[in-house]
DRENKELO-403776 format. One record per atom (N, C-alpha, C, CB): y, x, z. Coordinates in steps of 0.02 Angstrom, whole numbers, plus 50000, padded with zeros to 5 digits. Glycine has a CB too. Layout:
N
YXZ;...
//
This chain:
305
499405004350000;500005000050000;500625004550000;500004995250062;501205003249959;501745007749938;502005005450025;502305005549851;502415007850016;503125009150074;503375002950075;503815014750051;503555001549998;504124995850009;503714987950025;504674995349927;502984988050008;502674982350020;502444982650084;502194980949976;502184988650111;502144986250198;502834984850246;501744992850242;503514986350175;504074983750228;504104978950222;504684985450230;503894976450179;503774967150148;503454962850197;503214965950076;502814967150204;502344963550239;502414961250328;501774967950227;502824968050357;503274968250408;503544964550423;503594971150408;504354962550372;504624956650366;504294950750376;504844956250315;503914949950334;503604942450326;503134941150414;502894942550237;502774945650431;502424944750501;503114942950545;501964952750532;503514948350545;504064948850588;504314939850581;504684955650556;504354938150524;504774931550509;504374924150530;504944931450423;503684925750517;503114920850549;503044920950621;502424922350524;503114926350665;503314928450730;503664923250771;503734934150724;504304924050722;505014923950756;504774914950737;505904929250711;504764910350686;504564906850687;504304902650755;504314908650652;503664905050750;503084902650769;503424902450868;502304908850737;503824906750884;504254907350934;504744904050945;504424911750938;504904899450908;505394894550900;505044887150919;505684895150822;504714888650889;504124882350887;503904880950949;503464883750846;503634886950976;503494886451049;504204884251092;503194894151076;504774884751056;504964884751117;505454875651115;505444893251131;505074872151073;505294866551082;505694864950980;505904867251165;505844868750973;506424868250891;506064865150842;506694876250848;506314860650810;505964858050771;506214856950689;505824852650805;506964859750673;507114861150607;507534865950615;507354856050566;507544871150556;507754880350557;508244878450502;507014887950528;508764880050489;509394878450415;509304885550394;510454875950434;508854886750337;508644894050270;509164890250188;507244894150242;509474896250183;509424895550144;509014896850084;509734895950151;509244891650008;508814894349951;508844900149920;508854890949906;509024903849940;509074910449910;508434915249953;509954913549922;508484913550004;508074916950070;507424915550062;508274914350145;507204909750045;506624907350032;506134909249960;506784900850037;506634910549907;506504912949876;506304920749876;506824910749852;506804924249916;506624931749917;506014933049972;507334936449940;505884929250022;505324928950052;504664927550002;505434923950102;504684922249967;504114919249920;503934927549866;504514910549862;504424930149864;504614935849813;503884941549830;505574939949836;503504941049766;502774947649763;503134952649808;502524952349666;502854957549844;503044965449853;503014969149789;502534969249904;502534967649741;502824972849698;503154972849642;502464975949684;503414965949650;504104962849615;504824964949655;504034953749616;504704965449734;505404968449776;505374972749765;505574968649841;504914979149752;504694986549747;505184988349678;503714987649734;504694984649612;505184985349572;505964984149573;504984982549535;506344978849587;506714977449611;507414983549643;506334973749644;506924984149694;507224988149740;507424997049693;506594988249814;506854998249654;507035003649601;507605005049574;506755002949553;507714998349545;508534997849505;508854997049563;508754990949446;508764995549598;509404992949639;509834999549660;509144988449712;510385002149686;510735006549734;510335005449782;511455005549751;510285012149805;509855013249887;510615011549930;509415024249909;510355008649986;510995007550033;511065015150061;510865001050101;511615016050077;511775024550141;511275023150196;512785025350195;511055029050222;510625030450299;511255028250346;510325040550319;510925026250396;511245027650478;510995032350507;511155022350531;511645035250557;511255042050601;511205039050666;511745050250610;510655041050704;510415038550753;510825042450825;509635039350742;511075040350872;511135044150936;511015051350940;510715041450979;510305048350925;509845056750933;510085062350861;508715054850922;510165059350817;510405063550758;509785063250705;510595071850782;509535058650717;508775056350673;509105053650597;508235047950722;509005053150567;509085051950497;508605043250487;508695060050447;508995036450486;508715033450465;508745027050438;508465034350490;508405023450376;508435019150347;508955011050361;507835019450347;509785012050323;510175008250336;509755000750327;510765009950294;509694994050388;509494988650343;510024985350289;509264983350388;509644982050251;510224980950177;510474975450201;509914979650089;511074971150162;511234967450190;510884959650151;511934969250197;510494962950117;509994955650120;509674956350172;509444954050064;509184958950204;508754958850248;509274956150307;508354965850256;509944958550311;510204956750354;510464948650374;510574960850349;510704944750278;510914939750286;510274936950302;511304937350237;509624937050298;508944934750285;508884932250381;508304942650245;509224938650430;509104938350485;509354932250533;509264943750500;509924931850497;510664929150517;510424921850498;511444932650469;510414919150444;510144913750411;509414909650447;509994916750340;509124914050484;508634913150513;508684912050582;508294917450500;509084916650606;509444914850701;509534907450718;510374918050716;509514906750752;509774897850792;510254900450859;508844891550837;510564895750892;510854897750940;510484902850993;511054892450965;511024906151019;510664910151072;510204918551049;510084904151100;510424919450979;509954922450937;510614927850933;509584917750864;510554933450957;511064939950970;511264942350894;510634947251017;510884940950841;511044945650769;511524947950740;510914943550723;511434955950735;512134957550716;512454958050654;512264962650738;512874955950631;513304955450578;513064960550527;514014956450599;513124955550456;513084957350401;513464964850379;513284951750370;513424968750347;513874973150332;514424970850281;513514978550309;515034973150289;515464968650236;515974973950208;515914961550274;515714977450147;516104982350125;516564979550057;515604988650110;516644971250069;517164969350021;517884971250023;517174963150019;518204970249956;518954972749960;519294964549960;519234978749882;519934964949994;520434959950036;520034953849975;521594961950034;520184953349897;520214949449850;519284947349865;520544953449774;518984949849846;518264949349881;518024946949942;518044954549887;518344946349976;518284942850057;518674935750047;518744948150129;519244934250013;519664929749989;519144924249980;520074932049928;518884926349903;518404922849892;517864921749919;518304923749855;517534924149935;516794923249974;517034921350032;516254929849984;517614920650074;517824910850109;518024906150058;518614909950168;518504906750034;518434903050005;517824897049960;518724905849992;517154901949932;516644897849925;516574895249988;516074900749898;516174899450041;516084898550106;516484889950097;516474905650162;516914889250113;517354882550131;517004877350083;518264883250113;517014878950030;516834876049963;516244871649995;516594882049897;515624875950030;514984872550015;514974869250084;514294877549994;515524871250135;515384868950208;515744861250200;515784874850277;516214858550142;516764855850142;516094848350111;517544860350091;515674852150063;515174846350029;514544848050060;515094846349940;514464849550112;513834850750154;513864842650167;513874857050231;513114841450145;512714833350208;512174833950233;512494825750176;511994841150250;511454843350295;511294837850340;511644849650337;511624835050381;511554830350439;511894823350393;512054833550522;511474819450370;511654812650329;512054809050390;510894807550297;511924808650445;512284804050500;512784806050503;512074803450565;513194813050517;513794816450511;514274815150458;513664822450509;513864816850409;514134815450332;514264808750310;513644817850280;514084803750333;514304797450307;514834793050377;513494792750282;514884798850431;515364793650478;515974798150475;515084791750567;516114805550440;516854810350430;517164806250393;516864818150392;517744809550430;518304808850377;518474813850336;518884807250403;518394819250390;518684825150353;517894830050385;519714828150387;517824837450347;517654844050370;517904846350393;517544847750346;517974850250475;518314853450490;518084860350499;518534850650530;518334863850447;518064870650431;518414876250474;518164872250353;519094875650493;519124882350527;519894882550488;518424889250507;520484885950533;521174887950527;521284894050540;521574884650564;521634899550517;521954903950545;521814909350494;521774904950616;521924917050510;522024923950485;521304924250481;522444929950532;521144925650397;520084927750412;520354935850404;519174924050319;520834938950426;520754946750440;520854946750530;521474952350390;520854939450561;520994941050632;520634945150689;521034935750654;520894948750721;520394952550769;519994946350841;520994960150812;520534941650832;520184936350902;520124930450881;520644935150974;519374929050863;519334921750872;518824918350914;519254919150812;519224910250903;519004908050959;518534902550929;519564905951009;518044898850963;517254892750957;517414889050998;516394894850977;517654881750965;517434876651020;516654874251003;517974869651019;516484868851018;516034863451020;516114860650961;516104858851075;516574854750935;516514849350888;516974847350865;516284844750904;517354845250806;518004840750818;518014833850847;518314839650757;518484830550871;518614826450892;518814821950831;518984827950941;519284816550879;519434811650826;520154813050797;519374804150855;520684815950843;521254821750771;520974825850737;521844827350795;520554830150750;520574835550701;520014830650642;520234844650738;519514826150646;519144824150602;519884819250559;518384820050639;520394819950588;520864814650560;521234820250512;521424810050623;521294823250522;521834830450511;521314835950471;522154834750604;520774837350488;520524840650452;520704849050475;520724837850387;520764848050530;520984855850575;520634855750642;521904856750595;520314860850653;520034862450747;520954861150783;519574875250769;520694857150837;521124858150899;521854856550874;521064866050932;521944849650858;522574848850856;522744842350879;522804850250795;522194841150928;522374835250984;522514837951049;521784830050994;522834834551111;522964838951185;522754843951181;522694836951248;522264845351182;521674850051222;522004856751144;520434845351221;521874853651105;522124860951024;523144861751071;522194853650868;523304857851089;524014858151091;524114864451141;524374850751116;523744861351223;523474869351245;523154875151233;523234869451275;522824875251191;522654881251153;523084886251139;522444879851097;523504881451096;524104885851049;524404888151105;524694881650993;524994885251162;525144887751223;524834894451247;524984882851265;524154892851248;524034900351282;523794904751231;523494900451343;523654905051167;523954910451132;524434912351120;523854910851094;524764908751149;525714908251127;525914914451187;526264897451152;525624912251232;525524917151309;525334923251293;524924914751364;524774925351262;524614932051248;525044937151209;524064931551216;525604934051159;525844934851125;525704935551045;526014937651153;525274930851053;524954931150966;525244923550952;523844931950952;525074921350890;525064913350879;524464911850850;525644910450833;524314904950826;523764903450796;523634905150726;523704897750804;524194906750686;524284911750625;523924918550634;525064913450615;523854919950683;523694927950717;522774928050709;524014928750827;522494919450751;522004921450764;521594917150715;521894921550833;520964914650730;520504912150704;520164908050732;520224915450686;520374900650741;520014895650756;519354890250723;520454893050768;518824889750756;518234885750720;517854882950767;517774889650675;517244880050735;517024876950792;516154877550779;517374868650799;515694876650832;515044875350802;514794871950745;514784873150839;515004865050762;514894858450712;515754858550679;514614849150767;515454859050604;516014855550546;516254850050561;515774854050479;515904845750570;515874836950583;515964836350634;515314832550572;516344826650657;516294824750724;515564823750742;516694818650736;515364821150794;514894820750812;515054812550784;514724823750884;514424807650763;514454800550776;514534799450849;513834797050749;514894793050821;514754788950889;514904782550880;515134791250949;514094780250860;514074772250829;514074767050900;513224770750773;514424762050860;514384758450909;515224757850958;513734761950947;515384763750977;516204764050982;516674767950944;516374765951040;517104763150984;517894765650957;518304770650969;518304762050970;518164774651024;518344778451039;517874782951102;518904776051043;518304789451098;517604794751152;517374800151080;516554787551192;517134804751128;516724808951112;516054810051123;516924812451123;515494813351099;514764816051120;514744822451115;514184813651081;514224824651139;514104831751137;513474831551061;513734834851230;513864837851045;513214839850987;512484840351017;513344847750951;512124837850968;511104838650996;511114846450953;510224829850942;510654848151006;510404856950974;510344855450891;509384860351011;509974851050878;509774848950790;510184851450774;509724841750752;510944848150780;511364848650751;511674854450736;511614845650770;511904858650813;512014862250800;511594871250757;512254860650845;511044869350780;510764874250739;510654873650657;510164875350769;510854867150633;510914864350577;511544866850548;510854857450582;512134866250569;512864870250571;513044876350571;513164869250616;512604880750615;512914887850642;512924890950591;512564892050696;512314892250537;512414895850479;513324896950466;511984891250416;513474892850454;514314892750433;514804895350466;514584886950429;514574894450533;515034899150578;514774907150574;514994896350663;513864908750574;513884916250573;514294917950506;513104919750573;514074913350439;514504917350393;515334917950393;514334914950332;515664914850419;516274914250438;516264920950498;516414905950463;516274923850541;516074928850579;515844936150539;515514925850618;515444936050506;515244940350460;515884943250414;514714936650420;516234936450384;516694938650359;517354941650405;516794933850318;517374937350445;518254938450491;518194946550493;518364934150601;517404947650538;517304953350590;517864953550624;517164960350562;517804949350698;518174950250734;518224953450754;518244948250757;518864956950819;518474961950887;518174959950945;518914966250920;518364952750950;518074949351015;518104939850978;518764951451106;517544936951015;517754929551015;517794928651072;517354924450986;518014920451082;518234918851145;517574911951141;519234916951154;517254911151181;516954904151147;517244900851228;515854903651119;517424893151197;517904886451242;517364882151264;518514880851190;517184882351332;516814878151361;516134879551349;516984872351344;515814875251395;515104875551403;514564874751338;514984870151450;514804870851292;514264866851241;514444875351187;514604855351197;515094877651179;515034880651148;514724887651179;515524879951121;514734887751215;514384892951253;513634895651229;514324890051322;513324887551239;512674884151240;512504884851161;512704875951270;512994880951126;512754884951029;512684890151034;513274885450959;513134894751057;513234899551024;512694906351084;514174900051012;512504905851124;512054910351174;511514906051175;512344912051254;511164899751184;510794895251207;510824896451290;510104895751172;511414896151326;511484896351383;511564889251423;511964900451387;511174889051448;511244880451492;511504881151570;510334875951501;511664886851584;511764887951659;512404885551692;511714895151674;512764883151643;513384882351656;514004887251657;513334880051705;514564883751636;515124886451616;515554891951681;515534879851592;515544889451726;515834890651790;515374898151799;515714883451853;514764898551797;514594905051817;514424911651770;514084903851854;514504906751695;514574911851628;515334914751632;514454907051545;515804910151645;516464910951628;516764917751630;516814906951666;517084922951623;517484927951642;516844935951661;517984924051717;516414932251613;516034939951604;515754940551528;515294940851661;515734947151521;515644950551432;514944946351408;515444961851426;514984945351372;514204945251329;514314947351261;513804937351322;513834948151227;513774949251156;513434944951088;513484954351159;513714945051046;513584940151013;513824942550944;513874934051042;513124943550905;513054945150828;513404953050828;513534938750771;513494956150888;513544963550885;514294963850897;513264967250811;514724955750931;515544956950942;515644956051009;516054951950901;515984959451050;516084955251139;516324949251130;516674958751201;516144944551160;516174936751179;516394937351248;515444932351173;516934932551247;517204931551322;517054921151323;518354935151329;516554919751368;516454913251386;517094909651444;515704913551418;517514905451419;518044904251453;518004895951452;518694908051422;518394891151502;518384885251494;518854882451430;518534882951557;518364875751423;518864872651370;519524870051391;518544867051338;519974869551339;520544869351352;520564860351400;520984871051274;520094856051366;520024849051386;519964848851484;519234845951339;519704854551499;519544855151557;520184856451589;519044859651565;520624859351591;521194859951602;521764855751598;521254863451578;521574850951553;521914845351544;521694839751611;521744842751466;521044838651639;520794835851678;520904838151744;520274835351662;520944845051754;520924848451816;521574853851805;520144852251830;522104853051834;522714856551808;522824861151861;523374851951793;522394862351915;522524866951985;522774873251949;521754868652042;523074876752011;523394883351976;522994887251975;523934886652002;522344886952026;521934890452026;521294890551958;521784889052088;521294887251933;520864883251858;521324887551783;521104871051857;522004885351811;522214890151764;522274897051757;522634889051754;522274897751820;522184907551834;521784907851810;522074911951902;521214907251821;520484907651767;520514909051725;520124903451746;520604904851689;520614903851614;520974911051586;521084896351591;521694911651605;522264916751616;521934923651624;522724915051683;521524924551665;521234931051711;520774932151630;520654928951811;520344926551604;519804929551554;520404932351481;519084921651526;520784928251479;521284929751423;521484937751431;521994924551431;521654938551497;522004946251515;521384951951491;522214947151618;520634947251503;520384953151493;520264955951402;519694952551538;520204946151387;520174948451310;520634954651279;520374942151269;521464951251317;522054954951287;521804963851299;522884952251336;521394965051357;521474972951379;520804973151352;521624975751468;520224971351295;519594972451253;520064974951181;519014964251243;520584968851159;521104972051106;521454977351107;521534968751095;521644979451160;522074984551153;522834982751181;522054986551079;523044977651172;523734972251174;524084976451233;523564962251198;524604975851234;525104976351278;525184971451324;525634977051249;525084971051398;525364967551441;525944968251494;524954966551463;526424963251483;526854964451542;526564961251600;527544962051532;527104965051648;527014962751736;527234955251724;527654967651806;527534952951685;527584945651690;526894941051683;528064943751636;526574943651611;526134941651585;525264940451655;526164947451517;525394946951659;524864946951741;524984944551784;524744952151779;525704942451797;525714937551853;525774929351849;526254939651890;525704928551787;525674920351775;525144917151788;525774918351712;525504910851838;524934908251871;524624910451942;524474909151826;524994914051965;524794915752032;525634914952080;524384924752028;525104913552137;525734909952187;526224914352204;525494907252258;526804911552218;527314917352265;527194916752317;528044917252269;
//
């Protein structure tokens, strides 16, 4: 067996694995794309050939100074495409130029905008809500879902809860021009039967969705996200432990620091000064992960005289 077919064969165990581990653990639909399925179905000594013509990708050097095999960034989108929440994978390589990144969101938007992955979603929108801001931004932030403005508007967070948002980026000294707002789910959540309210996304869903956010991520390459509240927490780590004891510590996510902070909605409900220090305290740390400048003003907002 050549090289390149026991890396084939690797893959494919590796991918029945990871599977079959999903399965166990309750999941019951994976969002692949057709391209992926195809290069999986793909002979080894059709990738072999393949891989001949192709450009060899550059090596990575190891810690140790080992010499070894860059993964490509198919194998990589292959990984990514395959993750569900809670699934650490790190980012695609993205050696596009500004005009090249342009476009490839721009499709990106294109297919998220006529996505009906979820037929129940798709026939109760008004709008897609794909995502606002700088895709060269170094900080962005994940809620949960749109609501019923932004499914009206066709923008994350531009009801109360988006109104505080902007505020406290406004605080850091960036604006929402600066950063990069999105959300797990494109779509509102249904909610047949009433008129008003929100639901929380079902895992289905969201692991039905995320594809769009890793590729959105892939492209930004942030330096940090911020993910807002618990549910987004929960897409995006598969963390159920709650918000309160994730909140205001590092994690990682697709190979970027993640800062887990409350949603802005929560703040709207619970306005203590102490609730907002919080929130404030995780911001300070994002701002000092960037690099940012803080004043003595800025550190003391929100704490008593």
């Amino acid at each position: 067996m050549t090289p390149m077919a026991e890396a084939y064969e690797q893959l494919l165990d590796a991918t029945i694995q990871h599977l079959e581990d999903l399965k166990s653990r309750g999941v019951r639909h994976v969002a692949v794309a057709a391209e992926t399925l195809r290069a999986l179905a793909q002979p080894p000594a059709a990738k072999s050939q393949m891989d001949k013509t192709a450009p060899r990708p550059p090596s990575l050097q190891s810690a140790t100074g080992n010499r070894q095999p860059a993964i490509s960034a198919h194998a990589a989108e292959q990984a990514a495409l395959l993750a569900l929440p809670g699934e650490t994978q790190p980012a695609i390589p993205n050696p596009q130029s500004p005009i090249e990144k342009a476009a490839a969101f721009a499709a990106l938007r294109e297919r998220a905008l006529a996505c009906v992955k979820c037929p129940h979603l798709a026939s109760s929108r008004k709008n897609v809500v794909f995502g606002v801001g700088s895709i060269d931004a170094q900080l962005m932030f994940v809620g949960e879902a749109p609501g019923a403005d932004e499914d009206e508007q066709g923008e994350p967070f531009v009801g109360k809860a988006g109104q505080l948002l902007t505020k406290i980026i406004q605080a850091t000294g960036l604006s929402r021009a600066d950063v990069y707002i999105a959300n797990i789910l494109k779509c509102r959540p249904d909610t047949p039967g009433q008129s008003a309210g929100n639901r929380k996304p079902t895992s289905d869903e969201m692991a039905m969705c995320i594809p769009y956010l890793h590729e959105q991520i892939d492209l930004i390459r942030p330096k940090v996200i911020v993910a807002l509240g618990a549910t987004a927490v929960e897409g995006l780590l598969g963390k159920t432990i709650g918000i309160t004891k994730l909140r205001g510590t590092w994690k990682t996510y697709r190979g970027t620091p993640l800062m887990p902070t409350y949603h802005p909605a929560y703040l709207l409900r619970n306005q203590a000064m102490s609730e907002k220090r919080k929130v404030w305290e995780d911001m300070l740390a994002v701002m000092e992960k960037l690099g940012m400048s803080i004043s003595e003003k800025q550190r003391n907002y929100f704490l008593r005289a």
